[in-house]
N, C-alpha and C positions, 0 to 999 in steps of 0.2 A: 451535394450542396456544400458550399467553400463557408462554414461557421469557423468557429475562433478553433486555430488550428492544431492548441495543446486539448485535444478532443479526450483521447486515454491516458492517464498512466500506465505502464505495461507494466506485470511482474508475473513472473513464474514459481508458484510456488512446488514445495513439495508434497505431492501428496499422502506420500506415509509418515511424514515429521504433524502432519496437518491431521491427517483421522486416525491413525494411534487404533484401528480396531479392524476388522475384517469386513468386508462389504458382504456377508452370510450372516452376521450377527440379527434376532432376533428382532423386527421391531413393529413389537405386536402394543395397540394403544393402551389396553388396558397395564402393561409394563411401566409404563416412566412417564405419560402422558395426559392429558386429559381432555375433550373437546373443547379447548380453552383459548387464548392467543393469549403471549405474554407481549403488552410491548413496551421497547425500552427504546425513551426519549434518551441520544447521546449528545453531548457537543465536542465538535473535533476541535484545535484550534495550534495555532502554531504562524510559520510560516515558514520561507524557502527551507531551513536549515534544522529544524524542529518541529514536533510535533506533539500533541498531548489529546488522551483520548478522558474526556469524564464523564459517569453517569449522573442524570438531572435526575428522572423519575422513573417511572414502573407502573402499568395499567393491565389490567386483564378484562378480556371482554369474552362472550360465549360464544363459541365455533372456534374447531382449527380447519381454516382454508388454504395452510400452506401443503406441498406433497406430503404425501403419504407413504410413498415408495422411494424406493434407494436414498434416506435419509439422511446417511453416514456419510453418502459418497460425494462429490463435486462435480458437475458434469463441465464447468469451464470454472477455471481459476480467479480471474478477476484481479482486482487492484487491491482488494482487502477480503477477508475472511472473520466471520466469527462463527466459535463452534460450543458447542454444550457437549458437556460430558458428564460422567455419572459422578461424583463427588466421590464416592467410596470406591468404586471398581477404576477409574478412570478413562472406561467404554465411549465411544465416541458414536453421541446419541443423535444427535443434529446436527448438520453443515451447509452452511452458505454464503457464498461469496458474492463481491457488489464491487462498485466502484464509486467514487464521491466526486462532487462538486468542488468540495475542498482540497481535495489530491491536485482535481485539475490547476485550481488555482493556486495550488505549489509552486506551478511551473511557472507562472507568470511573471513578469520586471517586478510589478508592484509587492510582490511576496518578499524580493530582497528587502524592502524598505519597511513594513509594517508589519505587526500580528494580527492577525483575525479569528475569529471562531464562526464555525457554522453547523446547523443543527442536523440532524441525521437521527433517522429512525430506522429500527429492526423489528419485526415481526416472528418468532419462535414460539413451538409447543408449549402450552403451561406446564410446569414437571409437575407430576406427585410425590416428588422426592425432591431432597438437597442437590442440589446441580453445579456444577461447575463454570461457568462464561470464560471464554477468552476472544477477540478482537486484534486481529492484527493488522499492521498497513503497513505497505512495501513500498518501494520506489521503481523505478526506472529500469538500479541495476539488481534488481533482487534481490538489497537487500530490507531487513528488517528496519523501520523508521519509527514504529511506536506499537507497543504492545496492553493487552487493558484485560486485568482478570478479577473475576468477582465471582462470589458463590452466592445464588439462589436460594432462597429460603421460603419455600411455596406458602409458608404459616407467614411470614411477614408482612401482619396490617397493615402495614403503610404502600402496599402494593392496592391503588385506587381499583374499583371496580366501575365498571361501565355501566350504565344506567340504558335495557338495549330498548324502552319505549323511547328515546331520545334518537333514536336512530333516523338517518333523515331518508327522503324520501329519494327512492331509487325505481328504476325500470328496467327489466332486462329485455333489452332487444335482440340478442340469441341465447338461447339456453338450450344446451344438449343432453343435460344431466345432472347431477346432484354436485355442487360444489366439491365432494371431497373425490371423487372421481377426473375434475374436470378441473381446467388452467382457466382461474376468473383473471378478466379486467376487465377495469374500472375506466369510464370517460369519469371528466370531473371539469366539470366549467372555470372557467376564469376569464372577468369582463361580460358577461352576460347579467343583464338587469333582470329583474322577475319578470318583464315582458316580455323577453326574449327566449324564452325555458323552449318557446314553440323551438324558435330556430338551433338551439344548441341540442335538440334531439334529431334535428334532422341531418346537423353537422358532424352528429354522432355516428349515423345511420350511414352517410356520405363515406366516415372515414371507414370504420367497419368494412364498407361494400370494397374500398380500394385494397387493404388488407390483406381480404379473402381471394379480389383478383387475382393475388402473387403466388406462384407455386414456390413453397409446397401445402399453405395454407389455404389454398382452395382444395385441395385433397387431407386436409385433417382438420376442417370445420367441425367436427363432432365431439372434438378435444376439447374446445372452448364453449367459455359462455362471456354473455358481453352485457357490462351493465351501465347503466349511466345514473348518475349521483343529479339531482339536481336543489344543486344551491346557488340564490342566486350574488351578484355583486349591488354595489352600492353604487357605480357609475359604469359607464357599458365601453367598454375596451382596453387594454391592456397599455400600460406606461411604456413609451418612447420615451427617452431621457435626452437623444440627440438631437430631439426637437421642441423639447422643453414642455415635453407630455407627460402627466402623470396624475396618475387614477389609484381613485381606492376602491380595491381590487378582492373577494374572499382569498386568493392566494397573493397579492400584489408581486404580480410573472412583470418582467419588464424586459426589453432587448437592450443592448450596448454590454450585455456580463462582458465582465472583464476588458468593457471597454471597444468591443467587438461588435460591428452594428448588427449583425443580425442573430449573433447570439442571444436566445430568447429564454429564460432560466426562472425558478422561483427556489430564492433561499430558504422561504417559511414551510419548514417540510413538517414540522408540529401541528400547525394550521390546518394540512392537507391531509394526516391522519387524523386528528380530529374530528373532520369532514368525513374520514374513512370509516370512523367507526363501529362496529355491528356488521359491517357491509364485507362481505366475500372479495378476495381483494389479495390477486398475486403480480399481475401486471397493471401497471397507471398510464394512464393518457391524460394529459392535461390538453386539453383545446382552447385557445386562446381567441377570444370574439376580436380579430384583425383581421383585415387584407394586407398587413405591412409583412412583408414575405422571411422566414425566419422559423429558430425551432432550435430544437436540441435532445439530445438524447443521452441517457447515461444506464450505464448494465445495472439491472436489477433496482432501480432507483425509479425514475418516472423517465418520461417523454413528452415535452411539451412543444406546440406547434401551432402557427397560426390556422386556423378553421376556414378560412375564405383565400381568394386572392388567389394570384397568379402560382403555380403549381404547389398547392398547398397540399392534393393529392399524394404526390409522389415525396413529397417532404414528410408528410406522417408516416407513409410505408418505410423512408429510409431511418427517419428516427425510432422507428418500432424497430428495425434489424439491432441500431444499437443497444436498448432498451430493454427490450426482451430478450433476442438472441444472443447479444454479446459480440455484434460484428464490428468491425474495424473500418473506419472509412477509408476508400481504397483511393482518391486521389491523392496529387501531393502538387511542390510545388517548386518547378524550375529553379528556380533560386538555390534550391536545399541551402535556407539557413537555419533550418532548425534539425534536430536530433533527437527526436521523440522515443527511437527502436537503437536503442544499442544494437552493435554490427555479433556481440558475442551474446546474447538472447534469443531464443526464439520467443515472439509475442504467443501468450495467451490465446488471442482471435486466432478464430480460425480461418481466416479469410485471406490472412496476409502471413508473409513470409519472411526472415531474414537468412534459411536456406541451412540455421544450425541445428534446426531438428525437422527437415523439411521430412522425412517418412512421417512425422505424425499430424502430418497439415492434408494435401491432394496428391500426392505424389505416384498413390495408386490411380489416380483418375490421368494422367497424363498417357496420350494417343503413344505408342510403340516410336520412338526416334526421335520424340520433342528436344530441340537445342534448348539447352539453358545457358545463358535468360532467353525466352524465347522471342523474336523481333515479331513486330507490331506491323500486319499488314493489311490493316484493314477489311481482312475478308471474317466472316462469322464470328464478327467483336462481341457479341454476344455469348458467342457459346463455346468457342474453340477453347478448351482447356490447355495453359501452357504456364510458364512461369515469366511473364510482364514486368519489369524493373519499374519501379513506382508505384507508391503506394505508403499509406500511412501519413502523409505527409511530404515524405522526403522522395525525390526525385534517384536517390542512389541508396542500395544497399538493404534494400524493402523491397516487395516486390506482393504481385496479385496475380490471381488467377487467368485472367479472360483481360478482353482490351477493353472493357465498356461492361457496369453492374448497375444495379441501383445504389450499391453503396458508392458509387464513385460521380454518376450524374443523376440529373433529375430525366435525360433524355434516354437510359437505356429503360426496355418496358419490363423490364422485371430483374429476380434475383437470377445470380449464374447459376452455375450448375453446383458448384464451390459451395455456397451461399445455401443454398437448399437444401445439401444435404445435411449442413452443420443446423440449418434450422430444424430440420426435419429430423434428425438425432435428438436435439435438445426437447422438440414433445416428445418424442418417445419417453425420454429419461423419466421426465417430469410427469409422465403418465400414464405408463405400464412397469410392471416390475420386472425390472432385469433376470 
């Protein structure tokens, strides 16, 4: 799907400058943890040339929903990092990586001319001990653009507690297992009235079924559970701005981000934890009550998409690759006027190439005598693994797997072979111990 086409930031980082401790290190809950979630309200703000990372607040509620196994480790890098560490040992107790909406909007004209700030929430074990925070965010060329450290102090009153009979009302439509075993998400309405609660569970149920279609997530249904939040809106549909729509919204999601029409986005990420709270809750879907076709995806952040309308199916499946898995959209764009992938990076995604650290992308997956770059001829666009110039955006000097994915159209019927396996690693990660 062709959304606003500064889609990632890419950065590589390192991962021994980054966890600082051994991926064997002990990390048993009753150690440094507690069945708690800490979370910290952050605002980034900045713009093309700057950036500034500050803490607003601090909430603790009852449950930890996030993993449980390979804690220390990172299984994809991402656009930014924050990690906890032991304050007195300097042990590296929690790590995870994301990307923002405000990276994206670095990239954009309008960032030369103005500063902005936008909200950003993180989710982490509560310590039983003094803790260390640090946050980082990269750029393009790897390097460092803003750095943000803070020490935890578990006794610190002024960290609110969550009130969990305020918790709103939820339904889970698959459950496999007990949330601390299993990879939750979350649907979460936006533009649906209290009339309509019927039909945003059944949009729910809709997108869910399209999901599980896609291999390899019809072969590890038992990983997940799937829940749906229902809160309802104040008016039923989501603000268009380019047609001089606009609704007030529980999230107010609107399309034109950045000015981009079918870029479909919600800045009020406070709002949406909020809404979150008490509720089990590692991947987000926002569903948006539209047929105006659109959607967007960001790693470890949310996914939001229209619920109806003309391939709305295949557009939540491909925003959930971003989203969840961390994949890279694989079209690009004749013109190449833009330069998203430096030519001396290897991106982060695993999907896409720029050929400087191609062993640790498919390399193993390519048929015995594959020409690099390999030419596009139309036979088994689906499945023929080979290395395809285009991708990312750019037309040169990126490259993809297969000649046709879901991350590249809405017409191929599923993920490649590429695509699967990096999904299908990342449950793993996130749901058995190494």
């Amino acid at each position: 799907m062709k959304k606003y086409l500064h889609k990632n930031l890419l950065a590589t980082f390192s991962v021994l400058s980054l966890l600082g401790a051994t991926n064997t290190m002990a990390q048993v809950e009753k150690e440094w943890y507690c069945d708690s979630t800490l979370r910290m309200d952050m605002i980034f703000a900045g713009n093309s040339d700057s950036q500034s990372i500050f803490l607003d607040k601090m909430k603790v509620s009852q449950g930890w929903h996030g993993r449980r196994v390979n804690m220390n480790t990172l299984p994809l890098m991402g656009n930014g990092v924050i990690c906890v560490k032991d304050a007195e040992s300097q042990d590296t107790l929690y790590v995870h990586s994301f990307s923002t909406l405000f990276q994206e909007w670095q990239t954009t004209e309008e960032a030369t001319r103005v500063s902005k700030s936008f909200e950003n929430t993180f989710l982490i074990p509560m310590p039983r001990k003094e803790v260390y925070i640090s946050i980082e965010l990269k750029n393009i060329h790897n390097s460092t653009k803003s750095y943000f450290n803070y020490t935890i102090n578990p006794l610190d009153n002024l960290i609110a507690r969550h009130d969990s009979k305020k918790t709103l009302p939820h339904t889970y439509l698959h459950q496999s297992g007990d949330s601390k075993k299993k990879i939750d998400v979350v649907f979460v309405p936006d533009g649906y009235s209290a009339k309509e609660m019927k039909q945003f569970i059944k949009d729910c149920k809709e997108s869910m079924k399209s999901i599980f279609a896609h291999t390899p997530f019809d072969k590890l249904k038992d990983r997940f559970n799937f829940i749906a939040v229902q809160v309802a809106s104040e008016d039923s549909g989501v603000s268009i701005p380019q047609n001089g729509e606009w609704k007030n919204t529980c999230l107010g999601s609107h399309f034109n981000t950045f000015y981009s029409s079918r870029y479909l986005t919600t800045s009020n990420i406070q709002k949406l934890y909020d809404i979150l709270d008490g509720i089990p809750c590692e991947s987000i879907i926002i569903l948006a009550n539209t047929k105006e076709y659109g959607g967007g995806g960001i790693y470890n952040n949310y996914m939001l998409s229209s619920a109806q309308g003309r391939d709305y199916a295949s557009v939540i499946v491909h925003e959930f690759g971003h989203s969840f898995a961390g994949l890279a959209d694989e079209y690009y764009y004749d013109d190449q006027y833009v330069t998203m992938y430096p030519a001396n990076i290897e991106p982060w995604e695993q999907n896409i190439t720029t050929m400087v650290d191609f062993a640790s992308k498919w390399q193993d997956m390519l048929p015995e005598g594959t020409q690099i770059p390999t030419i596009a001829d139309g036979k088994e666009i689906y499945t023929k693994v080979g290395v395809y110039e285009g991708a990312g955006y750019q037309s040169k000097g990126v490259f993809r797997p297969v000649q046709d994915c879901r991350m590249k159209t809405n017409q191929a019927p599923g993920f490649c072979p590429v695509c699967q396996r990096a999904i299908g690693r990342l449950i793993e990660f996130l749901t058995h111990e190494n």
